[in-house]
N, C-alpha and C positions, 0 to 999 in steps of 0.2 A: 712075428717075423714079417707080415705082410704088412704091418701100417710101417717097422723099418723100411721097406724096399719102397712103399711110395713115398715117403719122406727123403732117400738119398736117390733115387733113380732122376728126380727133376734136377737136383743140384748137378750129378755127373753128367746127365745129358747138357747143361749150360758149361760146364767147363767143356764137356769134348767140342760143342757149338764155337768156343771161342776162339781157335785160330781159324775156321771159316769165315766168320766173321769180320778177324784182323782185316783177312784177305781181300777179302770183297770191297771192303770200306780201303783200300789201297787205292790213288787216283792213276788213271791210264795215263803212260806216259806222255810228253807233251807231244804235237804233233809235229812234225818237221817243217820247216821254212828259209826262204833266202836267208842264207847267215851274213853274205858280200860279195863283192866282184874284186875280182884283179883285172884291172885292165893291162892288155897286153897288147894292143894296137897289131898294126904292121896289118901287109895285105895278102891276100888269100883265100880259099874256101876253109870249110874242115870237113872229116869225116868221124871216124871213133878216136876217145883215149883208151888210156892203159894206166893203172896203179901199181906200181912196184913197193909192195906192202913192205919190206926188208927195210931199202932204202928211203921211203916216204917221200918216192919221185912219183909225180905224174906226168904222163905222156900225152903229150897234145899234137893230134895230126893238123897240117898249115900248109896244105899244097905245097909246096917243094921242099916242107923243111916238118922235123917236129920239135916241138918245144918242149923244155924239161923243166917244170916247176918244181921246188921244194915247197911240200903241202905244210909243214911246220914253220919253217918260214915267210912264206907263202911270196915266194918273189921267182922270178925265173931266173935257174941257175946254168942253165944249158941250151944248146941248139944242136942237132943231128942234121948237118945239112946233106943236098944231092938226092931228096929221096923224092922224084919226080909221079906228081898225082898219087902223093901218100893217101893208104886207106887207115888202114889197122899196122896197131902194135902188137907181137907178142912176144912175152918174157918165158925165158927157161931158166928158174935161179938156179935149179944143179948145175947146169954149163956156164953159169955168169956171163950169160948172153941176151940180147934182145933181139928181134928180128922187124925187121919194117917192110910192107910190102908198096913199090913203088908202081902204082898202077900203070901210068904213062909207058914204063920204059921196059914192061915187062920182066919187072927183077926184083931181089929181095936183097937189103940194105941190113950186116951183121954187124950188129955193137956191140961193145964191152957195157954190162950193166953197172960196173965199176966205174971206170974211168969214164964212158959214154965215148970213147973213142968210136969210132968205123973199123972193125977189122977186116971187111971182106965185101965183096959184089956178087951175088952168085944170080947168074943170067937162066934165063929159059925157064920162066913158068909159063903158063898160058895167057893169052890176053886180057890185061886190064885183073891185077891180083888186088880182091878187093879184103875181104875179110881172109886172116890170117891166125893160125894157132898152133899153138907148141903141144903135141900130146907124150905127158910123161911115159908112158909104156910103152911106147916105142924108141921114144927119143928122135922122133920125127920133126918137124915142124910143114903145116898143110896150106896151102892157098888157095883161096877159093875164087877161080876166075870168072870176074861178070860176063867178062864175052866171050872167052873161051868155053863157056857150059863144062866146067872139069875142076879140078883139085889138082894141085902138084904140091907130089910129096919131096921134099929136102933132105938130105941127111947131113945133118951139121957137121960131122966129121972128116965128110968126104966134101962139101961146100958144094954141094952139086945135088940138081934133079935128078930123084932116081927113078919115081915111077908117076904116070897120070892118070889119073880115074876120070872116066866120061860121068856126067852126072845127067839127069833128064831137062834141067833147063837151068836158068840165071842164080847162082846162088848168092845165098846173102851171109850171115851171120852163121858160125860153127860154134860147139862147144864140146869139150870131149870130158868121158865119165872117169879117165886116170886109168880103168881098164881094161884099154885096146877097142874102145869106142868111140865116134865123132858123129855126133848128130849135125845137121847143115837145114835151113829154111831153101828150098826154093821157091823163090819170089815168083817168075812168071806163071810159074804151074798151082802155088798154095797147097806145095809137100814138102814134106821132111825126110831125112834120108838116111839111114843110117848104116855107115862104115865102117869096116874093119879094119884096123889100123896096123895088122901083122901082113894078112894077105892083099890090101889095100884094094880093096874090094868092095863096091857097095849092097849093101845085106837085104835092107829092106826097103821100100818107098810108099811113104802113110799119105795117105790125105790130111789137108788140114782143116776142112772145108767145118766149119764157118768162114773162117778165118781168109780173106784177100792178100793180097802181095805180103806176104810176111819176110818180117825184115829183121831186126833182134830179137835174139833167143837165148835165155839162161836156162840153167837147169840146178836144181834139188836132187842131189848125188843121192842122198842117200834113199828119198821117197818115189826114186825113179818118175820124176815128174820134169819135162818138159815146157815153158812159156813163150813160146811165142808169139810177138806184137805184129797187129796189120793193121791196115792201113783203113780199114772199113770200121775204127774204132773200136776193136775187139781183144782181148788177150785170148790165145786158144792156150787151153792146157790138154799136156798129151802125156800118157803111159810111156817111158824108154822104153819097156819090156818089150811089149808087144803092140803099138801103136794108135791103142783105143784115144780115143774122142773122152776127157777126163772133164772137162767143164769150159764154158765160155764167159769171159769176165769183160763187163766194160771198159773202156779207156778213153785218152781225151783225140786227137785228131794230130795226125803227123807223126807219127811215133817212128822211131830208128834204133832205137835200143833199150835194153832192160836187162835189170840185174836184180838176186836173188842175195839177201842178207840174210843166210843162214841158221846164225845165232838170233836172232827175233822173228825168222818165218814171215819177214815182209817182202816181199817183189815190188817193185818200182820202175813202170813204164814212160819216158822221156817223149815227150807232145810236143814235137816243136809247131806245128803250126797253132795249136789251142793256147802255148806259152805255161803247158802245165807239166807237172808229173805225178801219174795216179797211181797212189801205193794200194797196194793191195796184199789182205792178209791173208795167209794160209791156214785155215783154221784146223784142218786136218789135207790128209793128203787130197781127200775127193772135195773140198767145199774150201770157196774161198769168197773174199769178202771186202770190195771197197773202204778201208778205211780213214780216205782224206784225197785231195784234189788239190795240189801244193802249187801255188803261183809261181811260176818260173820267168821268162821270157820269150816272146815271140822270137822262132829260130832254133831255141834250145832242143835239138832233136836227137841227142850222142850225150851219153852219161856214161862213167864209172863208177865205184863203191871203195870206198875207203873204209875196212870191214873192221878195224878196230876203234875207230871214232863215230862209227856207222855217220859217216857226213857222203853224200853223192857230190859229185864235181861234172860240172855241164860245160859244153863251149856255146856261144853265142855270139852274133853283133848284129846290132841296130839294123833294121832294114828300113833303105830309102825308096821314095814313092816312084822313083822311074825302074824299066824292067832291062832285061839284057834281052838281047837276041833271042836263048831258050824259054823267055816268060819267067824265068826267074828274077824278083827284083834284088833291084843292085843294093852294093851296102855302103852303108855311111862308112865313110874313111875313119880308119883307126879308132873303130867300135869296139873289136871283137875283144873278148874279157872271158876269164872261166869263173861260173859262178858254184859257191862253195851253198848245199843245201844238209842243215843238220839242225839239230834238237839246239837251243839257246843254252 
């Protein structure tokens, strides 16, 4: 019986070895790259897009106007004009609504996500509504104002401000958990902030420290993990629970936004001044891990995700060697293009 079991015990141990095996010897997918540009000319700054997954529209903010490309067929099929010093977009597809916040004019600009018509103007947020978001358990939609230091909340129903939350200083980027939570960066302090979205109340305020002016922020719903990108070339990741300091991850320089792709557990930070974007993988909820530094263009500082072709879409244009008044330099006429970043 014994010289059977060493005779079959090597055999079963190589079949059970052999879908480890398979596995391993499987090659890592390829890494991401410029796929193209659409040039889209015309003049303007930008600030954030928005992906409307349903209809396979992206939203392109363009100082007074936003653009609506069709990512399928990749041409622009629309323009949402009158939205003065647009920041952000956000979408509610239970209301088949969009919302745009027009920072100049102190107001927020309601579309049909259907037709892309304007249905509405609703006045009185706070000054300068820069990031904007729809949170489904409320059915609210939030603004987050740069110079007002506050949030105004909307209620789509009523087209009108109903309530404003003081925040402790400049906010940047929100993201909300679906619920009755809104986490917000504040930039000038390097804290996070988290709200309640029933009593419109703010709950907590974390430090983010490593991390300097933090500007985009995505979040991992379900590993209650927070990303936020600053500007001191750092990704912080942060606990939703309870606000602990969860790891600090490199990135490239200029960052304004970031987004978290789910189904492959990769985060991808937008470098506009480096011209890159640093994916980073999530290995577990506590440890993560640069894997790849993807050429984009100088400028590229504002991405979205397109989560069923996992392709990111960037805005950009050329910049020319004279500066404006702010030190910001000026841009080559009818540069600006969105560029399309995904697997070959």
């Amino acid at each position: 019986m014994k010289k059977l079991l060493r005779s079959v015990l090597p055999a079963s141990l190589a079949l059970l070895m052999l879908p480890l095996a398979a596995n391993a010897a499987q090659p890592a997918p390829p890494t991401p790259q410029l796929l193209s540009t659409l040039p889209l000319g015309g003049p303007g700054g930008w600030d954030y897009l928005s992906f409307d997954a349903p209809h396979r529209h992206l939203f392109v903010s363009r100082g007074d106007r936003v653009l609506v490309i069709d990512v399928d067929q990749n041409k622009q099929i629309g323009t949402i004009a009158n939205t003065a010093g647009v920041h952000g977009i956000a979408l509610a597809p239970d209301l088949h609504r969009g919302f745009i916040s027009d920072g100049k004019a102190a107001s927020v600009t309601e579309f049909d996500l259907d037709s892309l018509k304007t249905v509405a103007t609703i006045e009185g947020t706070g000054l300068n509504p820069d990031a904007i978001l729809y949170d489904s358990a409320s059915h609210h939609v939030f603004t987050f104002n740069g110079k007002g230091h506050s949030a105004s909340v909307i209620d789509p129903a009523k087209g009108t401000v109903i309530a404003t939350i003081d925040l402790p200083g400049k906010p940047e980027f929100a993201v909300s958990d679906g619920a009755g939570h809104i986490y917000n960066n504040i930039e000038d302090k390097s804290e996070l902030v988290e709200i309640d979205t029933h009593s419109n109340k703010v709950l907590h305020v974390w430090p983010l420290a490593p991390c300097e002016s933090p500007s985009g922020l995505a979040f991992d719903v379900p590993h209650h993990r927070l990303f936020s990108v600053c500007d001191n070339q750092v990704m912080a990741v942060t606990d939703a629970l309870d606000g602990h300091h969860v790891a600090t991850v490199p990135i490239g320089e200029g960052p304004d936004a970031v987004e978290f792709d789910a189904a492959e557990s990769m985060i991808y930070s937008s470098n506009g001044q480096s011209g890159t974007i640093t994916a980073v993988h999530e290995d577990n909820a506590d440890h993560y891990s640069v894997s790849a530094t993807i050429p984009t263009q100088t400028s590229a500082r504002t991405l979205t995700l397109d989560p069923k072709l996992h392709r990111l879409y960037l805005s950009a244009a050329k910049l020319g060697a004279t500066r404006q008044p702010n030190g910001r330099p000026m841009l080559v006429p009818d540069s600006f293009g969105i560029l399309t970043v995904g697997r070959p």
